[in-house]
N, C-alpha and C positions, 0 to 999 in steps of 0.2 A: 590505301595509305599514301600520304602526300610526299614527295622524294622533298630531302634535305633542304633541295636548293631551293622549290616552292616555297617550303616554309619559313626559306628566311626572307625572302622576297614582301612574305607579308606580314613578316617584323616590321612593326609601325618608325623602329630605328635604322630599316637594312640603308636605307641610303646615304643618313651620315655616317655611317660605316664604310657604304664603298666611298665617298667621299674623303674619309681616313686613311684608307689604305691606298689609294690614288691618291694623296699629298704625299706619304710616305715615301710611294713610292719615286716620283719624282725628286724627292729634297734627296731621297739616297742617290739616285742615277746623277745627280747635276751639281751636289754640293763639292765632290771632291772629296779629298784627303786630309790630313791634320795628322802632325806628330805629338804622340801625347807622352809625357812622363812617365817612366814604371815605376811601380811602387810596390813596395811585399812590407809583410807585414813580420815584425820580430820577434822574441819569443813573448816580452811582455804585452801583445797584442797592439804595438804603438806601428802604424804607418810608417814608413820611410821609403827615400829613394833609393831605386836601384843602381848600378853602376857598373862602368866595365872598365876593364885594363885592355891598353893596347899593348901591340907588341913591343913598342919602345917604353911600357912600362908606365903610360900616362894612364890618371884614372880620372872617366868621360862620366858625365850622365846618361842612363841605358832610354833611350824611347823605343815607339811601337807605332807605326802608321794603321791610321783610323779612318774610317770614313766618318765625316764632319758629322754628317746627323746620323747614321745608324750605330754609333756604341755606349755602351751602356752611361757613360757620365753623359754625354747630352739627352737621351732618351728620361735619364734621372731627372734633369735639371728642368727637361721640358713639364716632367710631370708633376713637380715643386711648385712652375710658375702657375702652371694650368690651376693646382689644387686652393688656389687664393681665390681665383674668379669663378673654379664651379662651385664653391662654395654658396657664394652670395648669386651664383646664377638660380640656384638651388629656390635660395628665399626670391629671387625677383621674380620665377616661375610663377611661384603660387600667386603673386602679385599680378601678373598679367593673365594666367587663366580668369583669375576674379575681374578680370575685366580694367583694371588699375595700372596705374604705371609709379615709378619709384625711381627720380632723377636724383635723390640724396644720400643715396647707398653707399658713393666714395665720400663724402663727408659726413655720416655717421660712422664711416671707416676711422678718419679722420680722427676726430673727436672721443671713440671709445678707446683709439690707440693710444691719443697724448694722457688720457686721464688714468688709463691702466699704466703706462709708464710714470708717472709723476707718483702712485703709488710703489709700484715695485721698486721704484728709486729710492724710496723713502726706508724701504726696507733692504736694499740694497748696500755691499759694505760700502757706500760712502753716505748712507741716510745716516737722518739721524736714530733709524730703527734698529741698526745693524747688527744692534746684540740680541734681538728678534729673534725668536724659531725661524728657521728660514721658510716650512710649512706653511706659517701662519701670514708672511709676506706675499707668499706665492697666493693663496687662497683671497688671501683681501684683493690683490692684483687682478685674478681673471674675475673674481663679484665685479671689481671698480667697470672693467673693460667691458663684459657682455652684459651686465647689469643698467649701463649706458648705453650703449646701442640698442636693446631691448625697449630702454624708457624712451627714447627717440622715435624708435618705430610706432609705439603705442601713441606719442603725441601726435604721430604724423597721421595714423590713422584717425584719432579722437577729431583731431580739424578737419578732415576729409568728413566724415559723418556730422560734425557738429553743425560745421557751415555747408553743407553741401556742394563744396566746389570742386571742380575738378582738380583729380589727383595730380594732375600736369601742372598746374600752377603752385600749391601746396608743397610739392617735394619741391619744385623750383626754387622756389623763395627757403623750404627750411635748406637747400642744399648750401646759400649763401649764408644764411645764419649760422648753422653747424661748423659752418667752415670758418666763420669770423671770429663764433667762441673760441676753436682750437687754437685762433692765432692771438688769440687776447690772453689765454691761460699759460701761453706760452713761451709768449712774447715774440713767437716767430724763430726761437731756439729749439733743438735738439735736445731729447731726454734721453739719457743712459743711465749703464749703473744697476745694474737689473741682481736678485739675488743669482747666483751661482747653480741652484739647482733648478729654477723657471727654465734657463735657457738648455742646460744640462738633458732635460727633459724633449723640452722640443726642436731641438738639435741630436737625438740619437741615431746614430750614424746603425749603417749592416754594410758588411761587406767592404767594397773598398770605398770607405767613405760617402755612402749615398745615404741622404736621411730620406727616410720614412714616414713619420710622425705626420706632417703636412698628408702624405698621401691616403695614411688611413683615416684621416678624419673625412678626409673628399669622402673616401668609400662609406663611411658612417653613417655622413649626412647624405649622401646620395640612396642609401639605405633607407633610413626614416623619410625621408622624399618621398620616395617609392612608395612606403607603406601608408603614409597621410595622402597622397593622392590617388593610392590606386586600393587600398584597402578600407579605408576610412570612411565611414561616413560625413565627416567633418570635408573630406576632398572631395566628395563627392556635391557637398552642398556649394563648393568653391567653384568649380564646373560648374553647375546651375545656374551660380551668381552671374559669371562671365558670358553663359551662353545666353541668358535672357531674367535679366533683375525685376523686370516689371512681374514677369512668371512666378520665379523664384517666391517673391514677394508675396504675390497671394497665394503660392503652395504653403506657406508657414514658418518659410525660410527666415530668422532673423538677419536680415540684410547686413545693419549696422554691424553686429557681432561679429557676425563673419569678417568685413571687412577690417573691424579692429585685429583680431586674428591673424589677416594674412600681413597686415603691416609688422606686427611683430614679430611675426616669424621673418617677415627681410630684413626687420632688425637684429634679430638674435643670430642670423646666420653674417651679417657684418661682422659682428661683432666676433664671431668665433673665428672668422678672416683674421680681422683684425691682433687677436691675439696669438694667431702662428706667427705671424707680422713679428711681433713682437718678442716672443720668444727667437725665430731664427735669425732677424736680420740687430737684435740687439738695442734698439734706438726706438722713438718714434719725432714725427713732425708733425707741424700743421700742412705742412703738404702733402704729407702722405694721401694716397689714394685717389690723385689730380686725376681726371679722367677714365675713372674705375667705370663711369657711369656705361660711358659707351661701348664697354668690353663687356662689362655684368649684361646692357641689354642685348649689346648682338651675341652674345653666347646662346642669351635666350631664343630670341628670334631666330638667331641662323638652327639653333634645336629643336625648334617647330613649333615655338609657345605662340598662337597668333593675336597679336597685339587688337581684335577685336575681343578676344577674349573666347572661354569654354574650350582650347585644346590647349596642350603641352602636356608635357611628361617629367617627369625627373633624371629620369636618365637621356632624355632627347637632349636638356641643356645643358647638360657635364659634356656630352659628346659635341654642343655647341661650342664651348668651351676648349677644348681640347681642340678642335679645327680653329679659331681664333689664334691659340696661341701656337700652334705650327705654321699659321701666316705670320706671324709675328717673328719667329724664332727663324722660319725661312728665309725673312728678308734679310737678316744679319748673315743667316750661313751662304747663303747665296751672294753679299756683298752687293746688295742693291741698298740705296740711299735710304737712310731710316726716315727719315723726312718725308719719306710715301708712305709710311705705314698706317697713320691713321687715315692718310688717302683711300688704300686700299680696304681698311677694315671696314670703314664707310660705304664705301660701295658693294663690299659684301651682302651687309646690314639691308642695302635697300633692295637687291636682287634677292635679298631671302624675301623681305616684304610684298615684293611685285611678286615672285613665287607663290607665297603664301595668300596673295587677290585672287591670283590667276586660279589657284588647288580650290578657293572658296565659291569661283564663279562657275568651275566645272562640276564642283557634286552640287549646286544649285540647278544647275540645266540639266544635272542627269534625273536629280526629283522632280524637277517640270515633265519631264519627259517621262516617267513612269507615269506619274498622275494623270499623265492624259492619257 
């Protein structure tokens, strides 16, 4: 029988793993201290500050010394950010095992956020909907948001099949489009106003004010990830695609299909982005999602999806994801210049890439080497 440690070793994820807990453990050892606010909670279950009297009678705000990154509000807040980009790292997985790539996923972020805002606004107490069921605003809202993102991905796929060009040019150009409409509908303003119980919803707090919501959807979608690529015979045809389309092709594989398929699924998982977006942070723009691209794909890549296509996992880019945004969130706790941040994530991205040549040119010489 194989001891523990064997079998995590060839957990096809143990390395971003120790990779995890080697960032951890560093941001704990080196970020230092923070005094944070106490807060207890009253009878009617409302938050409040704590506070102390001194001996002369004055009454202080009560703090607690923290270490910067290990307690539970940053760990929460880390998990919040993370759960926007494993989201859509989710959908841009399936898109690179098929062999494809998807530079417009921040701007159909973009675009399914302002249009689902511009509805819920409408339904919102200052629309003109506002004597609405509040149900029926919220409902018409997340159709407007993932319903558009959805039809985005499906056009972006229908042009990739129809004209046969590569996916790198097609996402590029609809990336500029997508993002033009958003600023034409919107004229380049901010949408608020949202009904009361949309955000009520995804802003539900546990504990001492840490939301949730965002993080169970990550686990959701990373869930149905899981099971469409590794249960599925649909994921499995996606592998196929990526690993050799000429094959695929004459195995019986509907090429096209598939590929429409996986565009829309990176469209529907924007889109379900986009609408946490929108319920927690209350607003949307046309800028929303300004360089999601780079994050969505080194989540991917640094998770082991490889950009020639036929490997990744679903749980490899959530855990992509999560390492991204602890370099991210380090650079701030650590008080290093944010102005390197995408320096740093960049070159991440490409050391995963040269990794991910290197892993492909070794189990190719080790099958030369058997065969002879």
């Amino acid at each position: 029988m194989p001891s523990p440690l064997r079998t995590l070793f060839r957990f096809q994820e143990s390395g971003l793993l120790f990779v995890i807990l080697a960032l951890g453990i560093l941001l704990t050892a080196f970020s230092g201290t923070v005094r944070i606010p106490l807060f207890e909670r009253d009878a009617d279950g409302n938050r409040k500050r704590v506070f102390t009297t001194s001996a002369a009678g004055e009454r202080a705000p009560a703090f607690t010394v923290k270490n910067k990154f290990l307690n539970v509000q940053n760990l929460a807040q880390l998990a919040k950010d993370t759960s926007f980009i494993a989201i859509m790292a989710v959908g841009m997985a399936v898109v690179i095992i098929s062999g494809g790539i998807d530079l417009s996923v921040g701007s159909v972020y973009a675009l399914a956020s302002v249009l689902g805002a511009l509805v819920l606004h409408r339904f919102g107490p200052e629309g003109p909907g506002a004597g609405t069921a509040p149900w029926l605003g919220v409902l018409l809202g997340v159709g407007a948001c993932v319903g558009t993102a959805a039809l985005c991905g499906l056009a972006t796929g229908g042009l990739i099949v129809a004209l046969r060009v590569h996916p790198f040019i097609i996402t590029l150009g609809g990336m500029a489009i997508l993002r033009g409409i958003a600023f034409v509908v919107t004229k380049g303003q901010s949408v608020g106003g949202f009904p009361a119980a949309f955000r009520d919803i995804v802003r539900s707090e546990i504990g001492d004010g840490l939301s949730y919501v965002p993080l169970l959807v990550m686990l959701l979608v990373l869930g149905l990830g899981w099971i469409f690529l590794s249960r599925l015979a649909a994921g499995r045809r996606v592998y196929a695609i990526g690993g050799n389309e000429l094959a695929a092709r004459f195995s019986g594989i509907r090429v096209a299909r598939v590929k429409l398929g996986v565009y829309l699924l990176s469209g529907l998982a924007a889109g379900v982005a986009a609408l946490l977006s929108l319920g927690y942070y209350g607003a949307a723009t046309s800028g929303d999602g300004q360089g999601y691209e780079l994050n969505v794909i080194a989540a991917a890549v640094v998770g082991g999806a490889s950009l020639s296509g036929g490997r990744g996992s679903a749980l490899g880019v959530v855990l992509g994801a999560l390492i991204i945004q602890m370099i991210s969130s380090g650079i701030v706790i650590l008080g290093i210049d944010q102005n390197y941040s995408q320096i740093i994530i960049g070159s991440v991205v490409i050391a995963a890439v040269v990794l991910d040549n290197v892993n492909t040119w070794l189990a190719k010489r080790r099958l030369t080497a058997k065969a002879a």
